[in-house]
Structure formats: structure tokens, C-alpha cells
Chimera marker file (.cmm) of the C-alpha trace (Angstrom):
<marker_set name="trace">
<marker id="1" x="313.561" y="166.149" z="135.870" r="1" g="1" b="0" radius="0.5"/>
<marker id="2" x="314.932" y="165.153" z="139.199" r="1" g="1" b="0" radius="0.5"/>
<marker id="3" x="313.411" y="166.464" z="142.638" r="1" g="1" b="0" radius="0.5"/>
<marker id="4" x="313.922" y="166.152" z="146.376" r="1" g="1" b="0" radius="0.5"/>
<marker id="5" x="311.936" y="166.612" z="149.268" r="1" g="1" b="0" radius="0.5"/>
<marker id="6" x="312.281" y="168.602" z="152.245" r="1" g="1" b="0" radius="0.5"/>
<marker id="7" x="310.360" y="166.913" z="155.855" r="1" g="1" b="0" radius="0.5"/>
<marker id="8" x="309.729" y="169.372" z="158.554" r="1" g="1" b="0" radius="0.5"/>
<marker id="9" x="310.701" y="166.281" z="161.123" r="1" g="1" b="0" radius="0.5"/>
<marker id="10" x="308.692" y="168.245" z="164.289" r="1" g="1" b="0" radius="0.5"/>
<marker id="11" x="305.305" y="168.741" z="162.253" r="1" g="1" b="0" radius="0.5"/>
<marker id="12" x="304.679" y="165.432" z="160.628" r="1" g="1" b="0" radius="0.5"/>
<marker id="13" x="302.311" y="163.227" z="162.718" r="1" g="1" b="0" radius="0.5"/>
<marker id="14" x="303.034" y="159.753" z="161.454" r="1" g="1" b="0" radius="0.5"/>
<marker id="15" x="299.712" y="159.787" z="159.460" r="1" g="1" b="0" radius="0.5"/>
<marker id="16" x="301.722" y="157.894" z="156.340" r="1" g="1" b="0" radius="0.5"/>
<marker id="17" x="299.531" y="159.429" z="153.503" r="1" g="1" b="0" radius="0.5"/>
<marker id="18" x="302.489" y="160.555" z="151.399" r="1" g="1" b="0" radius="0.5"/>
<marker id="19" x="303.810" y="157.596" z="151.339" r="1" g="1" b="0" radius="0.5"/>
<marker id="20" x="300.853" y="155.733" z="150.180" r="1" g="1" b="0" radius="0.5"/>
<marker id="21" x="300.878" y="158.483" z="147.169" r="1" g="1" b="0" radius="0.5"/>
<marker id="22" x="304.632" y="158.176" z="146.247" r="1" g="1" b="0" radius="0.5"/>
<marker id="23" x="304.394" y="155.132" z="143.583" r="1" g="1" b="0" radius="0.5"/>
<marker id="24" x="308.433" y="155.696" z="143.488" r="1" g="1" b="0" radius="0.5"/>
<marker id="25" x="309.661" y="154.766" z="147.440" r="1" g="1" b="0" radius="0.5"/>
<marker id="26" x="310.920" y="157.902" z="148.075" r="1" g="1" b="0" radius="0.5"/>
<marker id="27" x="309.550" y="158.193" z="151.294" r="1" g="1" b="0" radius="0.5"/>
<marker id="28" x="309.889" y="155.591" z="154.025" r="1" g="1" b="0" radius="0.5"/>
<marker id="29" x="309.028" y="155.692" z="157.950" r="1" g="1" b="0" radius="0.5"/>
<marker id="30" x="311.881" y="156.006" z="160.074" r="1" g="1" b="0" radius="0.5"/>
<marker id="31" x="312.767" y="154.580" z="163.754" r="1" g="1" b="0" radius="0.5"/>
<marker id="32" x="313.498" y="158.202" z="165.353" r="1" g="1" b="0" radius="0.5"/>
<marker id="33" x="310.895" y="160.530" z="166.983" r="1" g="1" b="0" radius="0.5"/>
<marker id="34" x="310.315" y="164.077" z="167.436" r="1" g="1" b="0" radius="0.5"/>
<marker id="35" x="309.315" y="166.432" z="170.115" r="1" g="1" b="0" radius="0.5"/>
<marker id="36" x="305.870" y="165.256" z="170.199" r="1" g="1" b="0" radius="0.5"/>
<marker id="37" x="306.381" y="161.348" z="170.225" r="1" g="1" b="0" radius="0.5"/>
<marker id="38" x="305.920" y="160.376" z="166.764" r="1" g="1" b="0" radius="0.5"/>
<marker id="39" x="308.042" y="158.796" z="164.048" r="1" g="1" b="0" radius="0.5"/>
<marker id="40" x="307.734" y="161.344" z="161.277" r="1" g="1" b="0" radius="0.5"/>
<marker id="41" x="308.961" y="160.044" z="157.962" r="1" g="1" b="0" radius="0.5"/>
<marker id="42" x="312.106" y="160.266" z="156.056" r="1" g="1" b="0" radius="0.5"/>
<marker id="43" x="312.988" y="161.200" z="152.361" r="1" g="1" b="0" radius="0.5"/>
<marker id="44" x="314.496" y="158.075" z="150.673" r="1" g="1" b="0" radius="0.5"/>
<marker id="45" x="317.127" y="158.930" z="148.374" r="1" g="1" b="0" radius="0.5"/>
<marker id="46" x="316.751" y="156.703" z="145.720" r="1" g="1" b="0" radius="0.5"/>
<marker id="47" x="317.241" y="159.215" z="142.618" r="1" g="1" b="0" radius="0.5"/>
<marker id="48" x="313.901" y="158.416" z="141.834" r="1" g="1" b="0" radius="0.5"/>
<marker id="49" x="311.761" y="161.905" z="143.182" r="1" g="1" b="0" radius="0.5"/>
<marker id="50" x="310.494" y="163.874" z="140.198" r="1" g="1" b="0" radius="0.5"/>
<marker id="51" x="308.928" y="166.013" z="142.097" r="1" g="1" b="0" radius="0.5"/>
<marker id="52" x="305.419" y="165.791" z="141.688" r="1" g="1" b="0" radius="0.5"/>
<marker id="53" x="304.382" y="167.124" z="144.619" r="1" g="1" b="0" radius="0.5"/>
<marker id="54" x="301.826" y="164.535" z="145.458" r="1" g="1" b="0" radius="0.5"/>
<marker id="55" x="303.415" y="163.883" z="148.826" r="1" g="1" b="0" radius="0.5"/>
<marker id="56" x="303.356" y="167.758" z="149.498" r="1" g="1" b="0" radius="0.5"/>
<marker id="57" x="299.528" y="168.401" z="148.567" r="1" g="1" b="0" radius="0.5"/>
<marker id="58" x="298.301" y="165.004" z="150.816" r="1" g="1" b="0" radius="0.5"/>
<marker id="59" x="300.242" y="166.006" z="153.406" r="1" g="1" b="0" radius="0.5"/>
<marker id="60" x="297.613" y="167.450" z="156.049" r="1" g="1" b="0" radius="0.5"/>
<marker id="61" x="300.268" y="169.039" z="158.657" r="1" g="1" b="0" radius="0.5"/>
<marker id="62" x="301.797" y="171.326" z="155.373" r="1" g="1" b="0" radius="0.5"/>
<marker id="63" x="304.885" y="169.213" z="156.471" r="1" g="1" b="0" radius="0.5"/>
<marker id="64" x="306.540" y="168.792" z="153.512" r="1" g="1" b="0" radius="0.5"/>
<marker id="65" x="308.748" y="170.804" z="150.586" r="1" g="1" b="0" radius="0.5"/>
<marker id="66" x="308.878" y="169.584" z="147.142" r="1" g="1" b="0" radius="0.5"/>
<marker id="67" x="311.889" y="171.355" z="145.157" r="1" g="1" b="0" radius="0.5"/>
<marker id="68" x="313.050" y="170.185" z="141.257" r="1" g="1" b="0" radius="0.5"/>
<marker id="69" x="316.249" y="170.283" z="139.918" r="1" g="1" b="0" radius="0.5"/>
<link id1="1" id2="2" r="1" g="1" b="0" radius="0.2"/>
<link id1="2" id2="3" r="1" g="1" b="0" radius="0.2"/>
<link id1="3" id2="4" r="1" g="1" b="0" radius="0.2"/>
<link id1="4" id2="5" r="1" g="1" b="0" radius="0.2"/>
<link id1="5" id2="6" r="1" g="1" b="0" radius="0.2"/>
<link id1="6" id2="7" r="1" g="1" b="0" radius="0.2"/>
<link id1="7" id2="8" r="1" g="1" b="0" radius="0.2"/>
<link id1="8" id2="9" r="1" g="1" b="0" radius="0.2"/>
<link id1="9" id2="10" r="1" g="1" b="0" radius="0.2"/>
<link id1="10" id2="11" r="1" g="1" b="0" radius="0.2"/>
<link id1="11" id2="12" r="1" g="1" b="0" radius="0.2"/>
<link id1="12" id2="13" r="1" g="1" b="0" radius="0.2"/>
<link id1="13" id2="14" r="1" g="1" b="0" radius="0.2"/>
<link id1="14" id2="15" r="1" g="1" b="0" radius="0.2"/>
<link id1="15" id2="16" r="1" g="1" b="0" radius="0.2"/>
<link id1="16" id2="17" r="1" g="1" b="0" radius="0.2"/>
<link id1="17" id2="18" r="1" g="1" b="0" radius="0.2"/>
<link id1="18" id2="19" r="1" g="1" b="0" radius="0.2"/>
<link id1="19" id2="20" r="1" g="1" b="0" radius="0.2"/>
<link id1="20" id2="21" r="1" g="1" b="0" radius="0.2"/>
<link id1="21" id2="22" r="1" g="1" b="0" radius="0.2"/>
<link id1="22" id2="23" r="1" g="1" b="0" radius="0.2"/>
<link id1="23" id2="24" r="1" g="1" b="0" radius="0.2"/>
<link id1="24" id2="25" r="1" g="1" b="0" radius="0.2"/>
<link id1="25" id2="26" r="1" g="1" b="0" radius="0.2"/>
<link id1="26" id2="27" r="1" g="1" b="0" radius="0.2"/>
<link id1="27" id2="28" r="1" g="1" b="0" radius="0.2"/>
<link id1="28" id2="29" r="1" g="1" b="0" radius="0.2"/>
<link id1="29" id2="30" r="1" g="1" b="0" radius="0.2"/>
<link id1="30" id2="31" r="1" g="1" b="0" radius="0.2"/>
<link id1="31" id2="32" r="1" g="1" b="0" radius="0.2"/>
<link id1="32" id2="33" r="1" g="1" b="0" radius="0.2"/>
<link id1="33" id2="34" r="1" g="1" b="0" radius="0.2"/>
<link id1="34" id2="35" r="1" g="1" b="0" radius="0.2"/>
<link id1="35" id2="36" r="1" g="1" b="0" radius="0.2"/>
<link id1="36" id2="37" r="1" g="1" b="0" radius="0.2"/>
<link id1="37" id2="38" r="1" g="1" b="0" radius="0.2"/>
<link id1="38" id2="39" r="1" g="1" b="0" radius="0.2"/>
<link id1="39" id2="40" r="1" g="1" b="0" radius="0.2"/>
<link id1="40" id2="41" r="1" g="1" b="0" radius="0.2"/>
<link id1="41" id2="42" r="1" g="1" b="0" radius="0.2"/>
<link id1="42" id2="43" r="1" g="1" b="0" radius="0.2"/>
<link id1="43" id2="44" r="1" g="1" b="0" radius="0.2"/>
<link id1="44" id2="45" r="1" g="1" b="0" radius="0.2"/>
<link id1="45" id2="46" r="1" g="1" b="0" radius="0.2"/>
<link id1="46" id2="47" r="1" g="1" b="0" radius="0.2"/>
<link id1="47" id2="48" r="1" g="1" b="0" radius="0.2"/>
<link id1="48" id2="49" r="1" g="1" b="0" radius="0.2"/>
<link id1="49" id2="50" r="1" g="1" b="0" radius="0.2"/>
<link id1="50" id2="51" r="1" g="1" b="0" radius="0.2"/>
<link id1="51" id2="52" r="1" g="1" b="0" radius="0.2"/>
<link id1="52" id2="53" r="1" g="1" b="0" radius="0.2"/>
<link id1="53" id2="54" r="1" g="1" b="0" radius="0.2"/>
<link id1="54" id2="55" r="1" g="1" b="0" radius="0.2"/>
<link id1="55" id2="56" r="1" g="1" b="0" radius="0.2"/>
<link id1="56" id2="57" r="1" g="1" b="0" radius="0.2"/>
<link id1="57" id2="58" r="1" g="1" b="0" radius="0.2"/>
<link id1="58" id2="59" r="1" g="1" b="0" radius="0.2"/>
<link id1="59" id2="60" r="1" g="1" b="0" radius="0.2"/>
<link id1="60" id2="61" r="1" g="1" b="0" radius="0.2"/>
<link id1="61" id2="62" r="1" g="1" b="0" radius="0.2"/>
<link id1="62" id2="63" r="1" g="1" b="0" radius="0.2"/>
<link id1="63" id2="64" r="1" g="1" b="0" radius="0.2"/>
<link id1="64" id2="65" r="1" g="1" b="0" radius="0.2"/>
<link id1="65" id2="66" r="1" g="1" b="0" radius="0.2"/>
<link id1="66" id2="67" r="1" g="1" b="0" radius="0.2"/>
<link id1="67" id2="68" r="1" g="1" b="0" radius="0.2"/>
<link id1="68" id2="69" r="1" g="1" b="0" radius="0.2"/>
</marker_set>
């Protein structure tokens, strides 16, 4: 089964927890900011999200959307 995520770019406060679940690199920090001065992360397109939602239930700001394919 193949998933994505979805990042809500102007929630996420750099805290880096779902990347420190996701054993697969799908999510990486990213150079940009948003509205409130932090670099939120991005979604790394690898083909390697199954969806497991691990990055979604860490995530403390609700800042993320897990969908499967």
C-alpha cells in the first residue's frame, strides 16, 4: 500500500518528532519558513510512505494528514 502525506506548512513548529518516527525518509526539514518564523518540514517523495500514520499521531500541532492509496 502506498501513502502520502499532507503538511499544514503554517502550523508545524519545527519540533522534528515525525521525522525521528519515519524509519522510511519521507520527511525531511526544509530551508523555507512560515508566517511564524519556523522551518516546518517537507514530505519527501521517495515512493516509500505507507502510510502508517506515525508521523500524524507524534505530531503535537495536529499538523499533519496521512492519506493511502
Amino acid at each position: 500500500m502506498k501513502g502520502y502525506i499532507e503538511i499544514k506548512k503554517e502550523i508545524c513548529k519545527e519540533c522534528h518528532l515525525c521525522i525521528s518516527v519515519c524509519n522510511r525518509d519521507c520527511i525531511v526539514p526544509s530551508t523555507e519558513y512560515n508566517l511564524k518564523g519556523y522551518h516546518p518540514v517537507s514530505f519527501n517523495d521517495n515512493g516509500k510512505c505507507n502510510g502508517c500514520s506515525l508521523c500524524a499521531i507524534i505530531c503535537p500541532e495536529v499538523a499533519i494528514e496521512v492519506y493511502r492509496d
